[in-house]
C-alpha positions as CSV (number, residue, x, y, z in Angstrom):
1,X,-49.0,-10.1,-38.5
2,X,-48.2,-7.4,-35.8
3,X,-47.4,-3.9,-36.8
4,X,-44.9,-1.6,-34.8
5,X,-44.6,2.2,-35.3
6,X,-41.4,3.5,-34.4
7,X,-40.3,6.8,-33.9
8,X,-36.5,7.7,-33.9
9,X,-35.1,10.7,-32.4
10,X,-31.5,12.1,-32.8
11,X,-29.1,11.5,-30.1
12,X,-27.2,14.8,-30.7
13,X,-27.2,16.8,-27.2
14,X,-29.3,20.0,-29.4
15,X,-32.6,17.6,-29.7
16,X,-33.3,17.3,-26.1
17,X,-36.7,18.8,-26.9
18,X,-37.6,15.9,-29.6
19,X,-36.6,13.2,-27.2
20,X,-38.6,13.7,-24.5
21,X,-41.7,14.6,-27.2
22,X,-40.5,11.5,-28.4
23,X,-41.0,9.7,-24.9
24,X,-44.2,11.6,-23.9
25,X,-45.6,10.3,-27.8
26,X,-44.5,6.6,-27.1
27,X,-45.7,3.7,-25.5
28,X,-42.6,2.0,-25.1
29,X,-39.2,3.1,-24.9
30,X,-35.9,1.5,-26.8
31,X,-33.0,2.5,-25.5
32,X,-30.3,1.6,-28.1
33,X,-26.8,1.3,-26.5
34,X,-23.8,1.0,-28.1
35,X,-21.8,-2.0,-26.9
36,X,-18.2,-0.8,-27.2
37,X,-19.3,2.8,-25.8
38,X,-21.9,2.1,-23.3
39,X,-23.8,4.7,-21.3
40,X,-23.2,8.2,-22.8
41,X,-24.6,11.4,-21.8
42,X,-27.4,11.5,-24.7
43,X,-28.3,8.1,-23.2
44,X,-29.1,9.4,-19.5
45,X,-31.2,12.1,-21.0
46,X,-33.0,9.8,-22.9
47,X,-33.9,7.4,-20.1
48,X,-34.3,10.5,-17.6
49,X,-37.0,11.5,-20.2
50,X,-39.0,7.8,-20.7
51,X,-38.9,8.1,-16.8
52,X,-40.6,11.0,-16.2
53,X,-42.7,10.7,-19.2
54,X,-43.4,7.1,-17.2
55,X,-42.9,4.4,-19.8
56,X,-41.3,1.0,-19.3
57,X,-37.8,0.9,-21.7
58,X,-36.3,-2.0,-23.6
59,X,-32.7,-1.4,-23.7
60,X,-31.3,-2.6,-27.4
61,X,-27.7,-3.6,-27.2
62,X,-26.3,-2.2,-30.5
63,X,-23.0,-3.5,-32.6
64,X,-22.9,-6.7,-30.8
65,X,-20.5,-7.5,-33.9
66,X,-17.6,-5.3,-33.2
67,X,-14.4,-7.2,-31.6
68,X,-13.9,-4.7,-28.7
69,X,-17.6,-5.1,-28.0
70,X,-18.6,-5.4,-24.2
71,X,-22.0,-6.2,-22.9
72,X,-21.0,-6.7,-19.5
73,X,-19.5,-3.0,-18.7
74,X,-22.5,-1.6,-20.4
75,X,-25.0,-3.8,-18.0
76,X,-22.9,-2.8,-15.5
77,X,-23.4,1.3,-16.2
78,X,-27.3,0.7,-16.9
79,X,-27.4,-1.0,-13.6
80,X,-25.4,2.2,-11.6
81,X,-27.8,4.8,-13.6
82,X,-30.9,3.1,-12.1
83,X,-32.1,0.1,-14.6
84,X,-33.1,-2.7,-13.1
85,X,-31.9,-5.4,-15.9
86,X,-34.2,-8.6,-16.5
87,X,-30.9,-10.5,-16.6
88,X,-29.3,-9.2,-12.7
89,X,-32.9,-10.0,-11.3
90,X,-34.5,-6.8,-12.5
91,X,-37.7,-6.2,-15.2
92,X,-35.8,-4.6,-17.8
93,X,-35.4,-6.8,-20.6
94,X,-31.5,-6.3,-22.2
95,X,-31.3,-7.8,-26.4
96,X,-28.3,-8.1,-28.0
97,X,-29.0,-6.8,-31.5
98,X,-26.5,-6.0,-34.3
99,X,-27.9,-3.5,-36.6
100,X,-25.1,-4.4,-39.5
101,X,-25.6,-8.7,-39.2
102,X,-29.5,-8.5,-38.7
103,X,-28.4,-10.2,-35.3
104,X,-31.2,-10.0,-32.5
105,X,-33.5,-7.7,-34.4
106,X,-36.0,-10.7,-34.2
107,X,-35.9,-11.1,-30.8
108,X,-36.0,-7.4,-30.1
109,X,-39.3,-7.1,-32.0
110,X,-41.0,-10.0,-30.3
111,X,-40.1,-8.8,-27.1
112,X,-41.4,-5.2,-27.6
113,X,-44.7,-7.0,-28.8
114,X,-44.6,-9.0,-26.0
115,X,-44.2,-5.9,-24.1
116,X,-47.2,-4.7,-25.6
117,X,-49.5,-7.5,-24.3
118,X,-48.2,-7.2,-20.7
119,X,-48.7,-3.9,-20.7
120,X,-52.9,-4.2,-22.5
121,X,-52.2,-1.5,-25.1
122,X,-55.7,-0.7,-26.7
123,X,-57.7,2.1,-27.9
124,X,-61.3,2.5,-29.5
125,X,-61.0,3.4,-33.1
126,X,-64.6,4.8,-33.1
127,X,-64.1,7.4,-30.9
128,X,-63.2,11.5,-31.7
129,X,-59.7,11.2,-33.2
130,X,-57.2,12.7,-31.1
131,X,-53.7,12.7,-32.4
132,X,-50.0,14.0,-31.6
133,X,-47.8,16.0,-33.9
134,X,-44.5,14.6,-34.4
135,X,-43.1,17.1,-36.9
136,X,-44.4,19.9,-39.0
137,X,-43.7,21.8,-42.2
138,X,-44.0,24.1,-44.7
139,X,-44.1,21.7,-48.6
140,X,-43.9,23.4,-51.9
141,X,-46.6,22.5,-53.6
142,X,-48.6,20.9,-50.2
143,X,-48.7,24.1,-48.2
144,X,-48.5,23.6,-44.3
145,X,-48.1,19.7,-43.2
146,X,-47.8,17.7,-40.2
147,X,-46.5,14.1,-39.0
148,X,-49.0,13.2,-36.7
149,X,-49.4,9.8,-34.3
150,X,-52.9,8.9,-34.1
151,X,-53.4,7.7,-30.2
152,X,-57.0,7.7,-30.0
153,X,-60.1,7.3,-32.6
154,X,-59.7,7.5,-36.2
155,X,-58.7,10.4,-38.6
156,X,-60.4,10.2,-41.5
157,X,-60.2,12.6,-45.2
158,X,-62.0,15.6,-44.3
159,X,-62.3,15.7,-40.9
160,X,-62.4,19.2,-39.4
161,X,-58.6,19.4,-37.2
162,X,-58.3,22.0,-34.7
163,X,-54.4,22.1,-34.0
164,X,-52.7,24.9,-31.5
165,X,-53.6,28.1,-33.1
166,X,-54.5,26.3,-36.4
167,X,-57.3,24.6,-37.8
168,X,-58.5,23.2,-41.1
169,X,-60.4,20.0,-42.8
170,X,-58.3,17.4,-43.8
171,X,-57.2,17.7,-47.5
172,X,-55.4,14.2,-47.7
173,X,-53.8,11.8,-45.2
174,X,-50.8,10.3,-47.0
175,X,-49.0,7.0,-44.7
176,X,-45.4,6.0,-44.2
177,X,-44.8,4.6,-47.7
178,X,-45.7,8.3,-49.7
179,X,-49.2,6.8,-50.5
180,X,-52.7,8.5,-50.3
181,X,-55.0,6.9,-47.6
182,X,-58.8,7.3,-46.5
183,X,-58.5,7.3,-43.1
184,X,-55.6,6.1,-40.2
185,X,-56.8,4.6,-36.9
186,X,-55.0,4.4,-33.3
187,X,-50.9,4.2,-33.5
188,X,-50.7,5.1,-37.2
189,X,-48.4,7.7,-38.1
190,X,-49.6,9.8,-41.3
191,X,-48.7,12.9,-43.0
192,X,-51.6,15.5,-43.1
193,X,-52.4,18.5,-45.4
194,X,-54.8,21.1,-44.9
195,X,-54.2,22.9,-41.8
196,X,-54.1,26.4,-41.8
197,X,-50.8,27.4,-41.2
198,X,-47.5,25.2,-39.4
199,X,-48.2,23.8,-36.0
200,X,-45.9,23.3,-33.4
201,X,-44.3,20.1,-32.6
202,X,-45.9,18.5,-30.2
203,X,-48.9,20.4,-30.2
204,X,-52.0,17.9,-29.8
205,X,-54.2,17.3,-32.5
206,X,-58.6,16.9,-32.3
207,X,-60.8,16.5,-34.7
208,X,-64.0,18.4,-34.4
209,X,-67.7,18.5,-35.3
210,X,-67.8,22.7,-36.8
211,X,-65.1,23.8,-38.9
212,X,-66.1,27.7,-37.6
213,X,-66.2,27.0,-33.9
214,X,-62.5,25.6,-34.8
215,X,-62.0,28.8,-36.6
216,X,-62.8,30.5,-33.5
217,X,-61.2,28.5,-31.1
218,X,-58.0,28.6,-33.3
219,X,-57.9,32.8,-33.7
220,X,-58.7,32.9,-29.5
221,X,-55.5,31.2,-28.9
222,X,-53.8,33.1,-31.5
223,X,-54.9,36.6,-29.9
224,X,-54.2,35.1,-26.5
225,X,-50.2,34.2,-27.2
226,X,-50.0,37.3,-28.7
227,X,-51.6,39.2,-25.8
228,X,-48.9,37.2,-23.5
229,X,-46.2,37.7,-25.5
230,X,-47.0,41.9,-25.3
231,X,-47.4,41.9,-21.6
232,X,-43.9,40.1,-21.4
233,X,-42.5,43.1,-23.4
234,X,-44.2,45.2,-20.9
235,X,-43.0,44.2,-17.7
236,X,-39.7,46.2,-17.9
237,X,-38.5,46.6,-13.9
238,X,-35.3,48.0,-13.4
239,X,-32.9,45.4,-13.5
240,X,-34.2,44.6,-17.6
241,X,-33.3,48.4,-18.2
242,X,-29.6,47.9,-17.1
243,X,-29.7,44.6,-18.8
244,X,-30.9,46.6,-21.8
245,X,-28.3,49.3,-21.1
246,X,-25.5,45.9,-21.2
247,X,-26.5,44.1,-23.7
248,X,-26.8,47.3,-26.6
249,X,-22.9,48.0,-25.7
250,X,-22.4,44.7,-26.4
251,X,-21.2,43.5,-30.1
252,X,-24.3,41.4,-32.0
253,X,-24.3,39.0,-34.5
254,X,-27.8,39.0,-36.4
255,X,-29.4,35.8,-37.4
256,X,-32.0,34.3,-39.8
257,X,-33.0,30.8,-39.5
258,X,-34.6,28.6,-41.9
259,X,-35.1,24.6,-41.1
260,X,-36.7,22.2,-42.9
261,X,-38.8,21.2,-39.9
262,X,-40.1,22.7,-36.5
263,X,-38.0,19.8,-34.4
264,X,-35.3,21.3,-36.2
265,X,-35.9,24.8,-36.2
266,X,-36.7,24.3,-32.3
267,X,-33.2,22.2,-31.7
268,X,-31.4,25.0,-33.5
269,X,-32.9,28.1,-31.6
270,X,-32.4,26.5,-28.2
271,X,-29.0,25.2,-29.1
272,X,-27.8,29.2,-30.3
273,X,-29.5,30.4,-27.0
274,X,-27.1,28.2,-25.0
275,X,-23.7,29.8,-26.4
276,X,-22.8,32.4,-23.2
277,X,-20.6,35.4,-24.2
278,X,-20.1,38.0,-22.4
279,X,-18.7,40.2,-25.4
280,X,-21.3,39.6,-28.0
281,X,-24.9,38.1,-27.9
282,X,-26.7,35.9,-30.8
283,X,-29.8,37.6,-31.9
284,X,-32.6,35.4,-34.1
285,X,-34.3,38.0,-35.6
286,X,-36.3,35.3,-37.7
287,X,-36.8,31.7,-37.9
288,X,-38.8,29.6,-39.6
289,X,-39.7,26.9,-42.1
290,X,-39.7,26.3,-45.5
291,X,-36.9,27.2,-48.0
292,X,-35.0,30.7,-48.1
293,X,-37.0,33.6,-49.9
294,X,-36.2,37.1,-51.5
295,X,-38.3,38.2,-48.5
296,X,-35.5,36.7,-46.0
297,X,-32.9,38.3,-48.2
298,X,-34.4,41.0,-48.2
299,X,-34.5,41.4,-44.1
300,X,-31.0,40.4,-44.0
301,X,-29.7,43.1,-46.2
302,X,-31.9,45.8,-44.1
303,X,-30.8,44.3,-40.6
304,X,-26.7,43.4,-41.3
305,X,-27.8,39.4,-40.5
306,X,-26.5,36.4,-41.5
307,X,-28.9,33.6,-43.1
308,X,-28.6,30.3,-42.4
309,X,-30.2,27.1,-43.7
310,X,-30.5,23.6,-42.0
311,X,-31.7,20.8,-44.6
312,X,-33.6,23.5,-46.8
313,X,-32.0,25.4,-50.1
314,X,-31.7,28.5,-51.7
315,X,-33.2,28.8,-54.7
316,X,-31.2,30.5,-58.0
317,X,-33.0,33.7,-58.1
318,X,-32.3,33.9,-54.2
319,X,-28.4,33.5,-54.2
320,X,-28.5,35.6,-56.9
321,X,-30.4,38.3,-55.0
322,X,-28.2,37.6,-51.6
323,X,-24.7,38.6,-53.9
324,X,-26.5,41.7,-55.4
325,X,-27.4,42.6,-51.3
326,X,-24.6,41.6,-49.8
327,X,-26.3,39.1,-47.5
328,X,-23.9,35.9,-46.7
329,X,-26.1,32.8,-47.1
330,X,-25.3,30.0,-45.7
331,X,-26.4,25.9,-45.9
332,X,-26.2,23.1,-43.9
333,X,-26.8,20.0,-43.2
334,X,-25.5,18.6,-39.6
335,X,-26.4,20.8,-36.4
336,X,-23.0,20.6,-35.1
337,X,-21.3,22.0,-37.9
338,X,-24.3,25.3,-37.8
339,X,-23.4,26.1,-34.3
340,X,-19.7,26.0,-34.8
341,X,-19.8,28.4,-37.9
342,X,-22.0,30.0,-35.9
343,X,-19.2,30.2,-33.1
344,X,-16.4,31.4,-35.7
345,X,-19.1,33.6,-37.0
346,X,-19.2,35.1,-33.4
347,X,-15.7,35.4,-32.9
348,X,-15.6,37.0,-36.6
349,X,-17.4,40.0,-35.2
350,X,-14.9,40.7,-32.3
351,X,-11.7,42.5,-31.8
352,X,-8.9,41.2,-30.9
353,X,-7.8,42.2,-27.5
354,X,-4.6,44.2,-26.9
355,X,-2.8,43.1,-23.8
356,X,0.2,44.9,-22.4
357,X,3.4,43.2,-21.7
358,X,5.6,44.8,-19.4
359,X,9.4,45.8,-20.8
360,X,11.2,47.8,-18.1
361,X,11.3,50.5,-15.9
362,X,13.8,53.2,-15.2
363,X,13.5,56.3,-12.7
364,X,14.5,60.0,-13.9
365,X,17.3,61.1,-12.1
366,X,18.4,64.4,-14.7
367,X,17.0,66.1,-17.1
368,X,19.1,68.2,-19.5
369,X,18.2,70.9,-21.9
370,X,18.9,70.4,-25.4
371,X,19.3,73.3,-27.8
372,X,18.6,70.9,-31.2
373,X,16.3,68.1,-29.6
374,X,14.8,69.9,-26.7
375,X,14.3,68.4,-23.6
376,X,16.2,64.3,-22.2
377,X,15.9,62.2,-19.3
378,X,18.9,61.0,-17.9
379,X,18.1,57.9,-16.3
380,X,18.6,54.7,-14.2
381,X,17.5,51.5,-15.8
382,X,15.9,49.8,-12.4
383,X,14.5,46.8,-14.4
384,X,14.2,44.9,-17.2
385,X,14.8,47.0,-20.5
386,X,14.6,50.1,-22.0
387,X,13.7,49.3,-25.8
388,X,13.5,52.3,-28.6
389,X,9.7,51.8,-30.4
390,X,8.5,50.6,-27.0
391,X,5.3,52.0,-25.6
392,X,5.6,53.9,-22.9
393,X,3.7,55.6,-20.0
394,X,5.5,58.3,-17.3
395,X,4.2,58.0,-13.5
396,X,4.4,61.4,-11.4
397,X,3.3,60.8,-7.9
398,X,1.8,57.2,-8.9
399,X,-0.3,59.7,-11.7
400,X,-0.5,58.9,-15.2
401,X,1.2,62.1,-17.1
402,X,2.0,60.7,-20.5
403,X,1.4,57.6,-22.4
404,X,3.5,57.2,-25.8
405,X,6.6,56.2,-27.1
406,X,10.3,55.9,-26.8
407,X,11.9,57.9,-29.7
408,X,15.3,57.8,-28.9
409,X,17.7,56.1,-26.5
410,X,21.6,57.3,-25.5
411,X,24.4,55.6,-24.1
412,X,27.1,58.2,-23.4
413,X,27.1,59.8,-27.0
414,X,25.9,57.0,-28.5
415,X,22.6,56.2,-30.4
416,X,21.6,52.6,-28.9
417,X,18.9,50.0,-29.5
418,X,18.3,49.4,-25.8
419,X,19.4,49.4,-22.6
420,X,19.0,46.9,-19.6
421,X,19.0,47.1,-15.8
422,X,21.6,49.0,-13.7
423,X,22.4,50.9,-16.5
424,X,21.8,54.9,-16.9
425,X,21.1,56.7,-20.4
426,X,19.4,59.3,-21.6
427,X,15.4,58.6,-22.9
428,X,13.5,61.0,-25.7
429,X,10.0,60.4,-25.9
430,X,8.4,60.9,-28.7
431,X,6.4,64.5,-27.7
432,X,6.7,65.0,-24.2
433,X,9.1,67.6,-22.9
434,X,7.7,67.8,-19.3
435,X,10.3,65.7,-17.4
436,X,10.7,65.8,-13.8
437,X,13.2,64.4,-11.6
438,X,11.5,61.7,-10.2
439,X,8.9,60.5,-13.0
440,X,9.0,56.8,-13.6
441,X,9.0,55.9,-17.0
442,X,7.6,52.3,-18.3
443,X,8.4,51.1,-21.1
444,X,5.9,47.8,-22.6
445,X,5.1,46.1,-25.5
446,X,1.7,46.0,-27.0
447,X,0.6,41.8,-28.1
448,X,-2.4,40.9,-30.0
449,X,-4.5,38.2,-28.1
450,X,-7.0,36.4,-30.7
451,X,-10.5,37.1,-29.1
452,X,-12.5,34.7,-26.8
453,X,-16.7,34.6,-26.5
């Protein structure tokens, strides 16, 4: 007769952001552990975050069913990152569960609701409602909505919600199941339509008495984060001019980014801000929710970007319009599979770097005057080899005087391919009839190296 409202969050590494709203939202934490892998990294985060956010964890002990299963090595890791388990003499209760058998699910319910009385969860349902948003959107059809977690009060059908920089009255309230409801009270989760534009995850949620002081209140903190994102533009010192200076000589790859939700969107931006190159920098010139439009086509084709889409589409009309522009549209569905293409797309944009690989050198000893071919080198071979097609640069006085190529090489009065050390021939190079006696020639070969950010 006890209802639970859970909230999952993803363990990849990108959604650090929606697992410690996650652990700020909740009132208990499950950690869920898998028994044949124990702790991972995603799994420190997570309790580092239900630690700071201050609230007690039950740790689930997943796939308790698989043969190579091992409860005791992952105690044994909870216990060295800091857990006190229920079972070594600690407070942290530890359930074997097995999400494929149904095994321990029971008992991992009970004890959470057990949890729940020890700890004297309540809250007044007749109080001003004051909520959470979990997620947020942008519905065709619904306009702007939000997941919200009611912790306080009651939300009820046209209630005036001031949200962020948004407000509006509420339109409908639609619970887990997809079905229209009247009103939701403390710890219900509900889907709500009506605000004025997308809110941001996480972003608190009140209901108030005058739907034009929340007008008000909602345009003042629009005008103020625009006012403090202008005086960040502003403050340009010296060192952001030379960082300017850097960054426009460095190579750019444009992006637009669309994401079904602002978890998502969020995950996405922070996760392309974290790849570090020296030789080319990931710009987001737009982001946001909802599906791709003509009108992000249309920005991509004036701006050389590249659109991608996370859980959203592309409609017909738009994919038709992308191939007419030229703009390279493209949709997906897991986050590590976005930031890899996102990777090659990077790397797409570079050259490849040239190295030089060093052939020989030989030392000009003679240089003889030829009525037909002009001017040759005789020379000593003092390392390595001479090759004919080779590149070549000539040293006077440790000075760079030519860089080029070997035309021709000479053995006695033959025509040869190449010659190796302790060896003397005679070198042409391919438009330089400025020999000294003395110049060192050095002869390399140029390799393609496949770029690296």
């Amino acid at each position: 007769g006890q209802t639970l409202t859970l909230l999952d969050t993803p363990g990849h590494e990108a959604f650090t952001a929606m697992r410690a709203r996650g652990a700020n939202a909740t009132d208990i934490a499950v950690l869920v552990v898998a028994a044949d892998d124990g702790v991972m990294p995603q799994t420190i985060e997570a309790y580092n975050h239900a630690k700071a956010a201050g609230v007690p964890i039950v740790v689930a002990l997943n796939k308790m069913d698989l043969p190579n299963a091992n409860p005791d090595r992952v105690r044994l890791g909870l216990q060295q990152l800091g857990i006190q388990l229920e079972d070594w003499g600690g407070d942290t209760a530890v359930v074997p569960v097995s999400a494929v058998t149904g095994e321990g699910v029971e008992d991992l319910l009970e004890r959470l609701l057990l949890e729940a009385e020890v700890l004297e969860l309540d809250a007044d349902p007749d109080v001003p409602c004051e909520a959470l948003i979990i997620e947020a959107q942008l519905e065709a059809g619904m306009g702007p909505t939000a997941s919200v977690l009611v912790r306080n009060g009651t939300l009820h059908v046209g209630d005036i919600m001031l949200c962020g920089a948004h407000y509006g009255k509420a339109r409908a309230l639609i619970d887990h199941l997809g079905k229209r409801i009247t009103k939701a009270g403390p710890s219900t989760p509900v889907k709500v339509l009506g605000l004025s534009g997308v809110p941001e995850a996480g972003d608190p949620l009140v209901v108030v008495d005058d739907e034009r002081e929340a007008r008000d209140i909602a345009a003042e903190r629009e005008m103020q984060t625009r006012q403090g994102e202008l005086a960040n533009d502003r403050k340009v010192n010296l060192e952001d001019l030379f960082r300017q200076m850097e960054d426009e000589s460095r190579n750019e790859l444009k992006l637009i980014v669309k994401a079904d939700v602002r978890g998502s969107l969020e995950a996405i931006r922070d996760s392309v801000a974290k790849i570090k190159s020296e030789k080319i920098r990931v710009d987001i010139i737009h982001s946001g929710v909802g599906e791709i439009t003509d009108n992000d086509i249309g920005l991509a084709a004036a701006s050389d970007a590249l659109v991608v889409g996370f859980h959203v589409r592309a409609m017909p009309g738009v994919n038709r319009l992308a191939k007419q522009r030229g703009v390279e549209v493209r949709l997906y569905g897991i986050i590590y599979e976005l930031l890899g293409d996102i990777e090659k797309a990077m790397l797409g944009r570079l050259e490849p770097e040239m190295r030089e690989n060093a052939l020989g050198t030989a030392q000009i000893i003679e240089v003889f005057e030829l009525s037909r071919s002009g001017k040759v080198c005789g020379c000593r071979v003092e390392q390595g080899v001479i090759r004919v097609g080779a590149k070549a640069k000539v040293f006077r006085e440790g000075e760079l005087v030519y860089h080029g190529q070997i035309a021709s090489l000479r053995r006695f009065k033959d025509d040869v391919r190449e010659v190796r050390s302790g060896l003397e021939c005679g070198i042409r190079l391919d438009n330089f009839p400025d020999f000294e006696v003395g110049d060192s020639i050095q002869a390399f070969e140029l390799t393609e190296i496949a770029a690296k950010l």
